[in-house]
N, CA, C and O of each residue as an XYZ file, in Angstrom:
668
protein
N      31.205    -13.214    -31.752
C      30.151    -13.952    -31.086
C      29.219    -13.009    -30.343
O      27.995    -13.051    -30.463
N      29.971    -12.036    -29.460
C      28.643    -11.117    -28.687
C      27.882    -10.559    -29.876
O      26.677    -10.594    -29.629
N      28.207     -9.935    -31.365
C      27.797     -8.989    -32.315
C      26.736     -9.894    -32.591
O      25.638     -9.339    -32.633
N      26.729    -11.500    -32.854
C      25.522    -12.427    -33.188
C      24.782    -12.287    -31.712
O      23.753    -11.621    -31.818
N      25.003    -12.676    -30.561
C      23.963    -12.642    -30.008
C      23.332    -11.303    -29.857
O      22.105    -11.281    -29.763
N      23.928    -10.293    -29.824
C      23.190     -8.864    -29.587
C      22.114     -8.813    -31.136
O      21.046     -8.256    -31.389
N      22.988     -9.642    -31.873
C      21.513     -9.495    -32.989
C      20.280    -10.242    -33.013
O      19.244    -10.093    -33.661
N      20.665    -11.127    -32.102
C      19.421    -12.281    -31.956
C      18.889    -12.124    -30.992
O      17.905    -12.854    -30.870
N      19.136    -11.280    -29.950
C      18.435    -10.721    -28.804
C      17.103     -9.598    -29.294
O      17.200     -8.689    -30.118
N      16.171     -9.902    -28.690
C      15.270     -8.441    -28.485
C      15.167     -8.825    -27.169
O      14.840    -10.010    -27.109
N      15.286     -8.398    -26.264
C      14.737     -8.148    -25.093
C      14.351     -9.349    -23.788
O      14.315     -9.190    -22.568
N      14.147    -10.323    -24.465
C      13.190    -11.193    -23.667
C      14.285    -12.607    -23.127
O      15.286    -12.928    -23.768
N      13.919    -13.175    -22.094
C      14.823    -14.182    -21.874
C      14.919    -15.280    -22.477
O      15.913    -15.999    -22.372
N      13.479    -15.677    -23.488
C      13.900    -17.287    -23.954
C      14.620    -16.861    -25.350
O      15.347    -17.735    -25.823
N      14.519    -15.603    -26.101
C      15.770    -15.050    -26.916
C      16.502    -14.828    -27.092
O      16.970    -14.621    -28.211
N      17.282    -14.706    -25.522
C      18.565    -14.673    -25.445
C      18.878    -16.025    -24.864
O      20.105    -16.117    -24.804
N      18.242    -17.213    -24.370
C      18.678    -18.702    -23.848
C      18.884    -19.202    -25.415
O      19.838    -19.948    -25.635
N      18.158    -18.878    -26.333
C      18.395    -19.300    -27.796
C      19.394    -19.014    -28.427
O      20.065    -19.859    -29.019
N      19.792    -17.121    -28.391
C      20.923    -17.067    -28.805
C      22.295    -17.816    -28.371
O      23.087    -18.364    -29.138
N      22.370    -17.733    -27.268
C      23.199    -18.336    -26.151
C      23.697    -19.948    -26.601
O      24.750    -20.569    -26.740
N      22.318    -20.165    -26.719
C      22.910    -22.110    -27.304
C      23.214    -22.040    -28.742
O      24.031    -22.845    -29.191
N      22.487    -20.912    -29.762
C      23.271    -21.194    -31.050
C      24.656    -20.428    -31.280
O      25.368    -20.679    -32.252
N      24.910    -19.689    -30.530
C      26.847    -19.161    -30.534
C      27.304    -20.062    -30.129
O      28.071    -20.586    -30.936
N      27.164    -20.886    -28.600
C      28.459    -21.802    -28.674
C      27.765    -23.251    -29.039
O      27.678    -23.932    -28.017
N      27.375    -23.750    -29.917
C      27.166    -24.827    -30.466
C      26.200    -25.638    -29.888
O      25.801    -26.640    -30.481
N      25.621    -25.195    -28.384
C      24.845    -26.083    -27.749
C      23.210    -26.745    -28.240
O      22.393    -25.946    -28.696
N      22.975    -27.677    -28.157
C      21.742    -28.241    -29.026
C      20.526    -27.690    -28.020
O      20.535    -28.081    -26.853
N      19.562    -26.852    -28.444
C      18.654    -26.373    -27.633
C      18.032    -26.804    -26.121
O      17.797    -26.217    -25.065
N      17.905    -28.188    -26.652
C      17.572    -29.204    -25.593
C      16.035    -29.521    -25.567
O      15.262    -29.420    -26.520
N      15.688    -30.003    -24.044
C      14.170    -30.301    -24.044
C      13.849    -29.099    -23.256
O      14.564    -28.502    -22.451
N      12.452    -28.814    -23.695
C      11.671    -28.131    -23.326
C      11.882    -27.642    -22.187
O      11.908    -26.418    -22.057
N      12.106    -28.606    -20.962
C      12.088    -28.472    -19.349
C      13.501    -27.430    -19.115
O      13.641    -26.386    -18.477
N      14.587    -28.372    -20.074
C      15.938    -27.338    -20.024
C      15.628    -25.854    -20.605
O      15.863    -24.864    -19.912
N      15.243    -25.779    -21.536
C      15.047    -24.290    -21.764
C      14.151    -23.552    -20.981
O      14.115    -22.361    -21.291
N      13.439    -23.881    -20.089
C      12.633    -22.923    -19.217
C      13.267    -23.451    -18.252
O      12.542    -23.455    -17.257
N      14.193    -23.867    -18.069
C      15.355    -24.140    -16.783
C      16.446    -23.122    -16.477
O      16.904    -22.759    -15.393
N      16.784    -22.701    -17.919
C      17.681    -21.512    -18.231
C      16.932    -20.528    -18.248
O      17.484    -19.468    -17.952
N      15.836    -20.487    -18.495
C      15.004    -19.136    -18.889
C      14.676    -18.622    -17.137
O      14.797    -17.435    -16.835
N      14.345    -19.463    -16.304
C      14.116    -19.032    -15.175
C      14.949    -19.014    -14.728
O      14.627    -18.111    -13.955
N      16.555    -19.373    -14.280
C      17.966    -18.629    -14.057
C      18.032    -17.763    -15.074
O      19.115    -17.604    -14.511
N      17.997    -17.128    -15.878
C      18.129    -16.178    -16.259
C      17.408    -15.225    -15.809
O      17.953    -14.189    -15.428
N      16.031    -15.382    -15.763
C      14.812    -13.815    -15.365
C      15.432    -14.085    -13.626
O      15.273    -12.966    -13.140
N      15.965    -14.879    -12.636
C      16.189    -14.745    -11.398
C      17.581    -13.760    -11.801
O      17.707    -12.556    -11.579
N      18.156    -14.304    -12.186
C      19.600    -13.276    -12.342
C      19.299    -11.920    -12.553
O      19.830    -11.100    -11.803
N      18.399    -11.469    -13.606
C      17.952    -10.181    -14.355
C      17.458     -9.791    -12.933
O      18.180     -9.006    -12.319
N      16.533    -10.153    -12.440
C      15.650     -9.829    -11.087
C      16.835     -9.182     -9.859
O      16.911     -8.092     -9.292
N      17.478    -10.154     -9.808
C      18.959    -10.006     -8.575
C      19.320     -8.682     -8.752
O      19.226     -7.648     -8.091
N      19.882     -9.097    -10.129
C      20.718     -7.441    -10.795
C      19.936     -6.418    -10.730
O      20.586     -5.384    -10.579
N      18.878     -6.268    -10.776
C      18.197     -5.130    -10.572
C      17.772     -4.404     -9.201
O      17.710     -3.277     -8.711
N      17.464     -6.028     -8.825
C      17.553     -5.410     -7.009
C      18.995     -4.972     -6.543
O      18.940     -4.013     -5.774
N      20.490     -5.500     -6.850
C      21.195     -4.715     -6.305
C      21.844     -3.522     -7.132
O      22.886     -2.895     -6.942
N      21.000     -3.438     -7.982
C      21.231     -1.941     -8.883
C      20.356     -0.668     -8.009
O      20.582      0.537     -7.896
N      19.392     -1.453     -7.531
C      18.252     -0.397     -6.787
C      18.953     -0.178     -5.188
O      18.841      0.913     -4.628
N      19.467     -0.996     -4.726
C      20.678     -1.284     -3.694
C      21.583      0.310     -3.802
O      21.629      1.305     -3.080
N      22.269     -0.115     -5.187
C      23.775      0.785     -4.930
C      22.705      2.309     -5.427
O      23.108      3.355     -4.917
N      21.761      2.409     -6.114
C      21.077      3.723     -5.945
C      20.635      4.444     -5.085
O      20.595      5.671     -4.994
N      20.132      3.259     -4.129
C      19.414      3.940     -2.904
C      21.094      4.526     -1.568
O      21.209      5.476     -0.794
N      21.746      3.726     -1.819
C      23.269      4.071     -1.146
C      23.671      5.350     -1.942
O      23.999      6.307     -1.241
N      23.695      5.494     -3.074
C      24.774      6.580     -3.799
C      23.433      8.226     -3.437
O      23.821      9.366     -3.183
N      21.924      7.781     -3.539
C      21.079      8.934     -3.112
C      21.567      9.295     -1.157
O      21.530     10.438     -0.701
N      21.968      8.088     -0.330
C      22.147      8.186      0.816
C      23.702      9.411      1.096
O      23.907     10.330      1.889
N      24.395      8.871      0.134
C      26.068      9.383      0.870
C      25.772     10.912      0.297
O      26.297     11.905      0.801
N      24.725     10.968     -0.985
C      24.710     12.536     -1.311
C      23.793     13.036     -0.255
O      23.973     14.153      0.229
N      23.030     12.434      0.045
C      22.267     13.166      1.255
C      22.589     13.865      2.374
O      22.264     14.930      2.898
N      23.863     12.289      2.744
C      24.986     13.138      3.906
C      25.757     13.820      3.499
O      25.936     14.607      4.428
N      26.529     14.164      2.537
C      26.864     14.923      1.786
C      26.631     16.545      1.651
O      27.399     17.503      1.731
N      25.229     16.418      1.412
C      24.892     18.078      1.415
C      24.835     18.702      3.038
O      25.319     19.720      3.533
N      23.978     17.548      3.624
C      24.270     17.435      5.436
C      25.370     17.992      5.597
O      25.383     19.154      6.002
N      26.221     17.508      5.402
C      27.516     18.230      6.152
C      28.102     19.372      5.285
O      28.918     20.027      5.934
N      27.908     19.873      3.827
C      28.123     20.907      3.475
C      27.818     22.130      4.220
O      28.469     23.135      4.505
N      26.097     21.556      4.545
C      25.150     23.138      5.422
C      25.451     23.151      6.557
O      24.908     24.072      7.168
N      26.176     22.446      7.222
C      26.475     22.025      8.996
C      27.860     22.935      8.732
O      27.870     23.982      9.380
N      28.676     22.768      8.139
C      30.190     23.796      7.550
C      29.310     24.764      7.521
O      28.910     25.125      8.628
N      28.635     25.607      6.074
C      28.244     26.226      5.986
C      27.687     27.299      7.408
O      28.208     28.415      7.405
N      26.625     26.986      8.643
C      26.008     27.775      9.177
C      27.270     27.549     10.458
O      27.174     28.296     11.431
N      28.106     26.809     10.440
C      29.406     27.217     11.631
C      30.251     28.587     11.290
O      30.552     29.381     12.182
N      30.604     28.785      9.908
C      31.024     29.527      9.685
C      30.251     30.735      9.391
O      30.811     31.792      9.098
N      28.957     30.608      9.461
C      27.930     31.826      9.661
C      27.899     32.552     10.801
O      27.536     33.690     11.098
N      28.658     31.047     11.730
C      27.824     31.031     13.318
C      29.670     31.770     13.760
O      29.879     30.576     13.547
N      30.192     32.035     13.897
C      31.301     31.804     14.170
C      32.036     33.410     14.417
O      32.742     34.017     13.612
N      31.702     33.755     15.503
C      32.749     35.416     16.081
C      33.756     35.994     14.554
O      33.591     36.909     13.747
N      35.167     34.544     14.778
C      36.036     34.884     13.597
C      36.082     34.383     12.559
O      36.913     33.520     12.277
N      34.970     34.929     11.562
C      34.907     34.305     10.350
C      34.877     36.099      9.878
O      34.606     37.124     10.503
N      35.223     35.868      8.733
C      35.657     37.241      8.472
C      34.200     37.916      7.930
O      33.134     37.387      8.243
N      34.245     38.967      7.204
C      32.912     38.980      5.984
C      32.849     38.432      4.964
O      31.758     38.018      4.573
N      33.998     38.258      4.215
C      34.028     37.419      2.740
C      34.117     36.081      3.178
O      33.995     35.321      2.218
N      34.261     35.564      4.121
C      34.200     33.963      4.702
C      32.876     33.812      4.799
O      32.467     32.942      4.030
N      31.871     34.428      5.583
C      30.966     34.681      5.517
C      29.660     34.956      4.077
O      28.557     34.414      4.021
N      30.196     35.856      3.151
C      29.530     36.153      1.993
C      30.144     35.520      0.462
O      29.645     35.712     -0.647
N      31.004     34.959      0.692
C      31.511     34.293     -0.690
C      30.574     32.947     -1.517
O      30.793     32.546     -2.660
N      29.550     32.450     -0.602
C      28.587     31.770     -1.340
C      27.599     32.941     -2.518
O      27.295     32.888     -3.709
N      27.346     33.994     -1.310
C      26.339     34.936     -2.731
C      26.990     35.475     -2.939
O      26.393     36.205     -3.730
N      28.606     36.082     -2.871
C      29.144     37.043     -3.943
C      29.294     36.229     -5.188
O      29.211     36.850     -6.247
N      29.509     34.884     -5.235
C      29.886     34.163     -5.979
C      28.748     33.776     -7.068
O      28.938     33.618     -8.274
N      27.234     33.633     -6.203
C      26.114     33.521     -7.019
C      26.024     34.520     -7.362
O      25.206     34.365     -8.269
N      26.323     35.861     -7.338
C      25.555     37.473     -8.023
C      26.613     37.583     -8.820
O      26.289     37.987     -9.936
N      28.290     37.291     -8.628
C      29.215     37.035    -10.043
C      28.600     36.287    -10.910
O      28.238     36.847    -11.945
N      28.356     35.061    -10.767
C      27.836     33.845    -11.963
C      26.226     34.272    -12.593
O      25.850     33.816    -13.673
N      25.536     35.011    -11.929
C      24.461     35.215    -12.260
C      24.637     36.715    -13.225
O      23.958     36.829    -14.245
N      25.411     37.607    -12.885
C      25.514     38.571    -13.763
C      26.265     38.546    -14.929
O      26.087     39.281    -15.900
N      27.488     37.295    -14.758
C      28.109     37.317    -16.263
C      27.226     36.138    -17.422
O      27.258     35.954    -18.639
N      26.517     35.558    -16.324
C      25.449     34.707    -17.205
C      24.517     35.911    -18.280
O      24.452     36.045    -19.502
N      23.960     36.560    -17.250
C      23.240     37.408    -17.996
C      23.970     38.364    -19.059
O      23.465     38.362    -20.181
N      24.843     38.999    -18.899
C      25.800     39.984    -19.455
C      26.197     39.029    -20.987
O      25.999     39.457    -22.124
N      26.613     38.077    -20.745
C      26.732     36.972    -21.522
C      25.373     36.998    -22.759
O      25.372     37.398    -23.923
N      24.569     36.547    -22.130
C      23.198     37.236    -23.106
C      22.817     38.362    -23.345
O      21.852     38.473    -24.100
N      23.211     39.123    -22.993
C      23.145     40.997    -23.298
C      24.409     40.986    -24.692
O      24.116     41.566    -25.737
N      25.933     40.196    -24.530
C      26.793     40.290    -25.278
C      26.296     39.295    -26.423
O      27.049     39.465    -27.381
N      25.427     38.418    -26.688
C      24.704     37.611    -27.786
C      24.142     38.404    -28.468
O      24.422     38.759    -29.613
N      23.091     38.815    -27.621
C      21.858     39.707    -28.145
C      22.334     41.042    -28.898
O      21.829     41.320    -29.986
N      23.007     41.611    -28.496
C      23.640     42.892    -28.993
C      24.585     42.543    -30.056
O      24.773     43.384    -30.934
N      25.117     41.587    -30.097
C      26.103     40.944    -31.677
C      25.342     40.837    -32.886
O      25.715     41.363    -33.935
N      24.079     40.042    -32.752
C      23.201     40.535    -34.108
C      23.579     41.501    -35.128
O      23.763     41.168    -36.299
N      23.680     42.505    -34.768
C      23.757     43.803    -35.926
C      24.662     43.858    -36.812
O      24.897     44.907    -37.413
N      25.204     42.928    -36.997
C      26.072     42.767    -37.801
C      27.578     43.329    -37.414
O      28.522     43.149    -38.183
N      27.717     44.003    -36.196
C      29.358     44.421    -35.968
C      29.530     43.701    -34.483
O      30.400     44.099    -33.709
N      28.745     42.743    -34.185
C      29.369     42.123    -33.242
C      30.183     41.558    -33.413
O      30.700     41.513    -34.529
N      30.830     40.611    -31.948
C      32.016     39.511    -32.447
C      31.524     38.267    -32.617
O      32.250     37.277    -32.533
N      30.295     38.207    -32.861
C      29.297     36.708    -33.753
C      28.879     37.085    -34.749
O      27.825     36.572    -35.125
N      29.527     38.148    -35.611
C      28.763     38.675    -36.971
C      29.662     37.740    -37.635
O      29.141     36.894    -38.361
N      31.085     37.759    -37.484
C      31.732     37.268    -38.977
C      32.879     36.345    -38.375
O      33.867     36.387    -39.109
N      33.038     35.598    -37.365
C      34.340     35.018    -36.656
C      33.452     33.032    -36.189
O      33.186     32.385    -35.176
N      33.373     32.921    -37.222
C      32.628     31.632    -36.341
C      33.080     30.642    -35.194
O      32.428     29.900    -34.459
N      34.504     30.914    -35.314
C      35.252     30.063    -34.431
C      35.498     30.965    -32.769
O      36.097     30.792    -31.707
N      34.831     31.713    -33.256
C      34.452     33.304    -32.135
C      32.958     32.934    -31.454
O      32.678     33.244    -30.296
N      32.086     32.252    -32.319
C      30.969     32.051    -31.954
C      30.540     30.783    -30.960
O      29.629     30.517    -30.175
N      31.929     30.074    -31.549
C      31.439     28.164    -30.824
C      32.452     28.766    -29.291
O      32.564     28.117    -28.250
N      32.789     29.503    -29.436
C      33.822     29.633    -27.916
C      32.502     30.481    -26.910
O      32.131     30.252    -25.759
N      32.168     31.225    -27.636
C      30.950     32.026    -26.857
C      29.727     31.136    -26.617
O      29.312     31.055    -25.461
N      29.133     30.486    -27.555
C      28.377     29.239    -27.210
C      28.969     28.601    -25.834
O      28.613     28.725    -24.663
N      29.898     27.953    -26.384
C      30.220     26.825    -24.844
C      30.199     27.608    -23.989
O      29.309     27.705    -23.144
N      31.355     28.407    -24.096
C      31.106     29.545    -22.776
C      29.529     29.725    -21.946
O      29.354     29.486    -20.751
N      28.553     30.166    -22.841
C      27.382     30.339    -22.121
C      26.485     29.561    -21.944
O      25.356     29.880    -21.571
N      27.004     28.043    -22.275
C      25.971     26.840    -22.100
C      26.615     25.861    -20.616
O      26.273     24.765    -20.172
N      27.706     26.894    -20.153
C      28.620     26.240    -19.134
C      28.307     27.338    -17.910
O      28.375     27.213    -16.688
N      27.886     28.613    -18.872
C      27.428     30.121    -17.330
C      26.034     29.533    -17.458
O      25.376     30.559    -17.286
N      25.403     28.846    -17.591
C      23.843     28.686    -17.701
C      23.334     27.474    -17.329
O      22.140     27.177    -17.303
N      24.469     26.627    -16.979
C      24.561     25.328    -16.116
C      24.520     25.810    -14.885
O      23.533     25.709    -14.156
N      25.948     26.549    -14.470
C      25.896     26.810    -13.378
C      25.110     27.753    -12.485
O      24.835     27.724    -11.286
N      24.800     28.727    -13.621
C      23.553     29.788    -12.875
C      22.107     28.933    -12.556
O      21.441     29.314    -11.593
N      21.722     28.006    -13.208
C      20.842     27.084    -12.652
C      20.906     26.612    -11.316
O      20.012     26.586    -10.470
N      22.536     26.099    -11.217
C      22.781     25.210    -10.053
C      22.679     26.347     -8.928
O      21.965     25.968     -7.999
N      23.114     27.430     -8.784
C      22.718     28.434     -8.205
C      21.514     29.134     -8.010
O      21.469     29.743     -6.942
N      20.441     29.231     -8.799
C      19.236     29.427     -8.409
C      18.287     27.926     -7.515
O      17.261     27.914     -6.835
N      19.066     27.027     -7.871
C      18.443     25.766     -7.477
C      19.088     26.026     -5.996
O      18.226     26.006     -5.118
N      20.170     26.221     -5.616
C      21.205     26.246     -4.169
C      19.792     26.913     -3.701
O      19.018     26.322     -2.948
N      19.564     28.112     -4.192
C      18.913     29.178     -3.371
C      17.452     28.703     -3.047
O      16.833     28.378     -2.034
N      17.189     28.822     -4.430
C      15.364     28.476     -4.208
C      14.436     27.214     -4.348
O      13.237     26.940     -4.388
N      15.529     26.667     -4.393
C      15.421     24.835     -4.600
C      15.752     24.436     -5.741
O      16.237     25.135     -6.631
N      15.407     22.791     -5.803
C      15.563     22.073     -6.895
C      14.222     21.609     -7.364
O      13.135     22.013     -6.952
N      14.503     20.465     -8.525
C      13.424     20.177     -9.409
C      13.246     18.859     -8.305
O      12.158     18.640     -7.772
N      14.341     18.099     -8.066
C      14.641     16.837     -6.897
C      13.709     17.410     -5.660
O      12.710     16.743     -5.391
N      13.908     18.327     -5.069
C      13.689     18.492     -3.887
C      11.872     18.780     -3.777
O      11.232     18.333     -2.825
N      11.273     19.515     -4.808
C      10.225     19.549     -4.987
C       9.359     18.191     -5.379
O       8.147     18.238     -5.171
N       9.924     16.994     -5.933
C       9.898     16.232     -6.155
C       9.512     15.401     -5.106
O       8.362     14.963     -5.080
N      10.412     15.094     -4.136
C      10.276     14.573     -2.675
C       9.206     15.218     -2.185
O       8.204     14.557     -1.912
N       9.221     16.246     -2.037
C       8.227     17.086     -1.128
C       6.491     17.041     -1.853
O       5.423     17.320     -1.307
N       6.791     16.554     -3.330
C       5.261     16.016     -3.506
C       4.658     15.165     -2.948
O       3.603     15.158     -2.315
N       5.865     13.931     -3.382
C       5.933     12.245     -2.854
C       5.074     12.343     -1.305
O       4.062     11.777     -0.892
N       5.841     13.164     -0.812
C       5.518     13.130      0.813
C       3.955     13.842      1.466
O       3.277     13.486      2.430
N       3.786     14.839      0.595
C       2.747     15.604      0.736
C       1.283     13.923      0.265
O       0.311     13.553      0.922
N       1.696     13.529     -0.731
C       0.607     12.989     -1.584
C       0.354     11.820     -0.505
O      -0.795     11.393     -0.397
N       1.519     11.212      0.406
C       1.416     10.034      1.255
C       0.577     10.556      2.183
O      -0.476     10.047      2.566
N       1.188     11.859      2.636
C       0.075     12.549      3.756
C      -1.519     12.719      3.561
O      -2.394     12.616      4.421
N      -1.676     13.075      1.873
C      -2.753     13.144      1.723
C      -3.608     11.747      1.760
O      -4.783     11.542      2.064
N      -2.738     11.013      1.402
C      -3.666      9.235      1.548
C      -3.590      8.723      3.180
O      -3.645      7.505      3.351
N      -3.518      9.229      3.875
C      -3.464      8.509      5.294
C      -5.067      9.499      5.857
O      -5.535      9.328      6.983
């Protein structure tokens, strides 16, 4: 029964109040009834969307506090007499590790070409090195983004600039 109505659906609500009455046997009705259902239906669609925009605007909130209290940790232990040096520097030792085997990673691609690399003749050598560097190249992103921003954050900071500019 859902496989028929998903086929008799495109999109719209009096197409799916139609499908709806020909799966379970119901006789269409009068006119008034079908735009009776059709408008509980577009109110329902409407609802659902407002509390879809609800749990988005909450799930953008808890990440917000979220990073909040990452950088509040973060500059205590900056701030802090006994924090050691590697307590202290293990955010960028960690970005200049991930950022150099990212790269090294593409130095070890690039240099396999010639035919005596270990991507000349091992293909099951090649899909491990792939993932491998489509997983160092995720995270070296997320690390240049830590540092010098995001695509999000620039984003906001248009939004806000452009409001400023209309006032």
């Amino acid at each position: 029964m859902a496989n028929y109505i998903t086929s008799q659906v495109d999109g719209n609500s009096a197409s799916l109040v139609e499908a709806v009455d020909k799966s379970v046997g119901v006789s269409t009705g009068t006119t008034e009834e079908k735009q009776e259902r059709q408008f509980e239906l577009a109110k329902a669609q409407m609802q659902y969307d407002l509390d879809m925009a609800g749990v988005g605007a909450k799930a953008e909130e808890i990440d917000r506090a979220d990073r909040a209290d990452a950088r509040q940790h973060h500059l205590k232990i900056q701030e802090s007499d006994d924090a050691t040096w590697l307590e202290k520097n293990i955010h960028a030792v960690l970005s200049i590790g991930i950022l150099l085997l990212t790269f090294l990673m593409y130095a070890f691609i690039i240099s396999g070409g010639n035919g005596n690399g270990i991507m000349s003749n091992r293909s099951g050598m090649k899909d491990i090195v792939i993932y491998i560097l489509g997983a160092l190249t995720t995270v070296a992103t997320q690390v240049v983004s830590y540092y010098f921003g995001s695509s999000s954050g620039s984003t906001e900071k248009n939004k806000a600039l452009t409001v400023l500019a209309r006032k």
